[in-house]
N, C-alpha and C positions, 0 to 999 in steps of 0.2 A: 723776479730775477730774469724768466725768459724776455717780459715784455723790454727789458733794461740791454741785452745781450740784442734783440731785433734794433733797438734804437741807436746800439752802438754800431751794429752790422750796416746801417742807413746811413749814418754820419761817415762812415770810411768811403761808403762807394761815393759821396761827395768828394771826399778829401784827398782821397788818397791819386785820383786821376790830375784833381789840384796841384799837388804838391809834387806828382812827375813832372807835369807838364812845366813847373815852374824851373825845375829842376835841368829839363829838357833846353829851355828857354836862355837857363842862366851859363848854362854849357856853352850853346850855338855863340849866345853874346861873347863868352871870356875866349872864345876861339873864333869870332867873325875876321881876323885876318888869313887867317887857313881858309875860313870858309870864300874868300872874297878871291882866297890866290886858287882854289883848287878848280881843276881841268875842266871848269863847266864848258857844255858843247849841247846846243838842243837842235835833237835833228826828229821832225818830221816822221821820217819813215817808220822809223825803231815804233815812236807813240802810237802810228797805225799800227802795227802788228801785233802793240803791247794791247790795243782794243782787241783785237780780231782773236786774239789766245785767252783774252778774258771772257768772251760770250757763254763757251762750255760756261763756268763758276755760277753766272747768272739766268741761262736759261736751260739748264741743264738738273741745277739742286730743285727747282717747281715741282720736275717731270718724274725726279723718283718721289720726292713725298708725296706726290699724288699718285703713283704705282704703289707705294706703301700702304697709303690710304686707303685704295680701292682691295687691300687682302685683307681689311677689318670689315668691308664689303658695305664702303662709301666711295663708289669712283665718280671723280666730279670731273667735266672734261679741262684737259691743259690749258687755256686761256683762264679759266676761272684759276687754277691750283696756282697759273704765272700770276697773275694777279692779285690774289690773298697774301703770297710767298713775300713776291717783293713789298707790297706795302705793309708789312707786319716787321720786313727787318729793320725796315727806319725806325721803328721802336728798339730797338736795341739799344739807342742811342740816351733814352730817358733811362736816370738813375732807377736801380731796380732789379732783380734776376728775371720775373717775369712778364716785363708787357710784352716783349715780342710774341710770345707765347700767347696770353689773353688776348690780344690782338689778333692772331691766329684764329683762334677758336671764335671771336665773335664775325669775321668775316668768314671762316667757312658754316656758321650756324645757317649764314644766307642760301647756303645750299644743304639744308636740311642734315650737315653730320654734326653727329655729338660730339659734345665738348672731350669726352674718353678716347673716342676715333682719332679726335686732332690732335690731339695730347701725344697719344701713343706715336702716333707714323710721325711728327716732330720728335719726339723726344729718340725713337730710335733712328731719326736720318742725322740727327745733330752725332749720335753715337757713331755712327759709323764713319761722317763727315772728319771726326779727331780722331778715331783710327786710324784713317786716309794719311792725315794730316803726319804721322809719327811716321813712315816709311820714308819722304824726301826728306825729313828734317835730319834721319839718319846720313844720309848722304856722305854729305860734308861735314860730320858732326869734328874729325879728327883736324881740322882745320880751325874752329873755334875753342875745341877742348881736346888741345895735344894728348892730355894726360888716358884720354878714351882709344886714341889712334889703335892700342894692341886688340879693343875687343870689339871695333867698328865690323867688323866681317863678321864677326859672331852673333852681334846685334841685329843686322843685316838679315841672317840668316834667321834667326828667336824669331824675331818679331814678325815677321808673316806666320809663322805658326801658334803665334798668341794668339795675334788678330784673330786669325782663324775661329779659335777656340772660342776664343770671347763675341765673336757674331755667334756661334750654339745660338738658336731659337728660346733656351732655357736659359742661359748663361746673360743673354740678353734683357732675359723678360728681368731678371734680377735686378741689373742694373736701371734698367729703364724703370721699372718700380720705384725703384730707392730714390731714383731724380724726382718723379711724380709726386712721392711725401714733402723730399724735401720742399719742394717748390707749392706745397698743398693744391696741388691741380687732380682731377684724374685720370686714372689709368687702366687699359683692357689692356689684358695678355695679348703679346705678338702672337699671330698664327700663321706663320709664313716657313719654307722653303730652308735648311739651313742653304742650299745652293745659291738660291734666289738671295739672301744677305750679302754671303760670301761675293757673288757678281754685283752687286751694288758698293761694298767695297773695294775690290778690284778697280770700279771704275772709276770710281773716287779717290785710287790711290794713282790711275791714270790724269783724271783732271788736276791732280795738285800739280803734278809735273807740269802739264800743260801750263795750269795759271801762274805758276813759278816763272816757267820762263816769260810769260807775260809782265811780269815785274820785272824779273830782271831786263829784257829789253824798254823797260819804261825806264830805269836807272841811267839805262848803256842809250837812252834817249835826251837823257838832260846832262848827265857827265859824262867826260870820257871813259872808260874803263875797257879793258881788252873783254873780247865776247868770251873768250874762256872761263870769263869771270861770271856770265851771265847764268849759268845753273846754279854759281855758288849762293849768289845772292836770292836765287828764287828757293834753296834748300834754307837761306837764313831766313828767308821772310814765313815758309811755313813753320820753321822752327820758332820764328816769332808768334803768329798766329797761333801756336799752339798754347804758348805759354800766355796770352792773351786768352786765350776763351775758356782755359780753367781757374784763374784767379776772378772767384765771384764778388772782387771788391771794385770792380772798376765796369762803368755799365760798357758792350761793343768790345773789351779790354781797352778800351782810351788810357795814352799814359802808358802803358805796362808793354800794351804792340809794342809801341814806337819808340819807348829804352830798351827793350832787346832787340829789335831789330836793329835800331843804331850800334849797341855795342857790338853785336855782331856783324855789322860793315864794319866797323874801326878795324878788322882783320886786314882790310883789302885797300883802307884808305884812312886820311886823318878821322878824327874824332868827332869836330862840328860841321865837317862835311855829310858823315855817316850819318849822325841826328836831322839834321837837316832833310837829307832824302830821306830819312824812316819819315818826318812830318809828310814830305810831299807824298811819299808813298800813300801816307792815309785819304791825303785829300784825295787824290789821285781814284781810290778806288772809291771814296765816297760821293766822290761825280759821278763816276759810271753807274754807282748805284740809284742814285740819285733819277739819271737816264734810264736804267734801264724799268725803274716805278713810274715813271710817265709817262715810259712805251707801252708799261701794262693798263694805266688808265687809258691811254690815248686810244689802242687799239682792242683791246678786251674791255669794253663798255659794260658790259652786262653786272646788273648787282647780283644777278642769281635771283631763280626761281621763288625762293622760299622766303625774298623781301618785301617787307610790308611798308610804305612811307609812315609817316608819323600821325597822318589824317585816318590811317585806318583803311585806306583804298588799297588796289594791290597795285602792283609796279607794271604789271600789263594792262 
C-alpha cells in the first residue's frame, strides 16, 4: 500500500505541472487577442534594476547556509557554499522532493561535511526562507482577497510574532526533524542563537521585499503598468512563490508558481496578459539563475579539498 501511495505521489509530480501548464497554455491561447492588444512596452532600464535588486536572492541565500552550516561546526569558505548552493538548485527542477537536497549533500561531502550537517543548515534556511516569504505576501493580501481586507492589520501584526516563535531553536528543531523523515535524509539538532535565527529571518523578510520589487520592476520592464503597481506585484509574486514551494506535487512549484501568480495579476490586468508575465517571470528568474551557476563555476573553480578524481589520485 505504501509502495503503491510513493508511485502514485511520482506520477502527480509528473502530471500535475503537465496539466497546469496546459491549462496555462490554453488560457493565454483563448485570450491571445487581449494578450496581443495589451500595453506591452520593453524598456531596458526597469530590466537593469530588475538584475541588480535580484543579486541579494542569489548571492546572499549561499552566505547564510554556509553561517548555518558553520554553528553545526562545518564552516566551509563562501565561494565553495556559492557554488554547492547554486548548482544543487537547478536540481529542483528534476521531478522529485529531493535532489536538490542530495545534490547538496554530495557536493558539500567534497569539503569533508556530513550529510546531517547539510541536511540540517538546508533544511532550516529553506524554513526560515518561507517564513520570510509569508510577511510581503501579507501586504497586499486585501487586494486579491477583499473578503481578508478586515483582518490584514491583524495578520500584519500575528505574524511577526508567530514567526518569532516558530524560529525558537526548539520549536525549530521540530519542524526541521519532521521534514528530514519525511524526505528520509538526515538530521542533527539546531544549536544556534534563538537571536541569531530570528536576524536571519528578519533579513530574509528584508530580501523578499527587495527581490519583489525586482519583479515587479521586471513586469513594469516588459508592460506598461503605473510603478505604484510595482510592490503589488512583487507582494503577488511572493505570495506565489509561496504557494509554489509547499505543494510537494509539482518539482521548483513549476505550474502552481505561474497560476497563482497569473491569477493574482488578473487583479491589476486582463487574464492572458497576467499568465503570460507569470511564464516570463519564471523564465526570467530561471536565466538569472541559470548566470548566476556559471559565475559560480566560472569564478569559484575549486572542487574542495576532500575531492578525490575517479583514478584514485588527489585533485592537488
Amino acid at each position: 500500500m505504501t509502495r503503491l501511495i510513493q508511485h502514485t505521489v511520482q506520477i502527480l509530480k509528473f502530471l500535475v505541472p503537465v496539466v497546469i501548464a496546459f491549462f496555462i497554455g490554453r488560457t493565454i491561447y483563448r485570450n491571445w487577442q487581449e494578450v496581443r492588444e495589451a500595453n506591452w512596452a520593453f524598456d531596458g532600464g526597469y530590466l537593469l534594476l530588475s538584475i541588480l535588486l535580484t543579486v541579494g536572492w542569489f548571492a546572499l541565500r549561499p552566505y547564510v547556509w554556509a553561517a548555518i552550516l558553520g554553528r553545526f561546526g562545518h564552516p566551509i569558505p563562501y565561494g565553495a557554499a556559492f557554488r554547492i548552493f547554486r548548482q544543487a538548485e537547478l536540481s529542483r527542477y528534476v521531478p522529485g522532493a529531493v535532489w536538490q537536497y542530495v545534490s547538496r549533500v554530495y557536493l558539500a561531502s567534497r569539503w569533508g561535511v556530513p550529510a546531517a550537517a547539510t541536511m540540517a543548515a538546508t533544511i532550516v534556511e529553506t524554513v526560515l526562507l518561507v517564513l520570510a516569504s509569508i510577511l510581503p505576501a501579507l501586504l497586499n493580501i486585501r487586494e486579491a482577497l477583499p473578503r481578508l481586507a478586515g483582518i490584514q492589520q491583524v495578520l500584519l501584526f500575528a505574524f511577526p510574532v508567530v514567526a518569532l516563535v516558530v524560529v525558537h531553536p526548539r520549536v525549530l528543531n521540530l519542524w526541521a526533524g519532521f521534514l528530514a523523515r519525511r524526505m528520509k535524509q538526515p538530521y542533527t539538532e539546531l544549536r544556534i542563537g534563538w537571536g541569531a535565527l530570528a536576524g536571519v529571518w528578519l533579513t530574509y523578510s528584508v530580501m523578499w521585499s527587495v527581490v519583489g520589487l525586482g519583479v515587479g520592476l521586471f513586469v513594469r520592464g516588459v508592460i506598461s503598468i503605473p510603478l505604484n503597481d510595482v510592490p503589488l506585484v512583487g507582494s503577488y509574486y511572493a505570495a506565489a512563490w509561496f504557494i509554489g514551494i509547499v505543494s510537494v506535487v509539482a518539482p521548483a512549484g513549476m505550474g502552481i508558481r505561474e497560476g497563482a501568480f497569473g491569477l493574482l495579476l488578473a487583479q491589476a490586468m486582463p487574464l492572458g496578459a497576467a499568465l503570460t508575465i507569470a511564464v516570463g517571470v519564471r523564465l526570467w528568474m530561471t536565466l538569472l539563475e541559470l548566470l548566476w551557476a556559471g559565475a559560480g563555476l566560472w569564478f569559484f573553480d575549486a572542487p574542495g579539498p576532500h575531492f578525490s578524481p575517479p583514478d584514485g589520485r588527489s585533485a592537488s
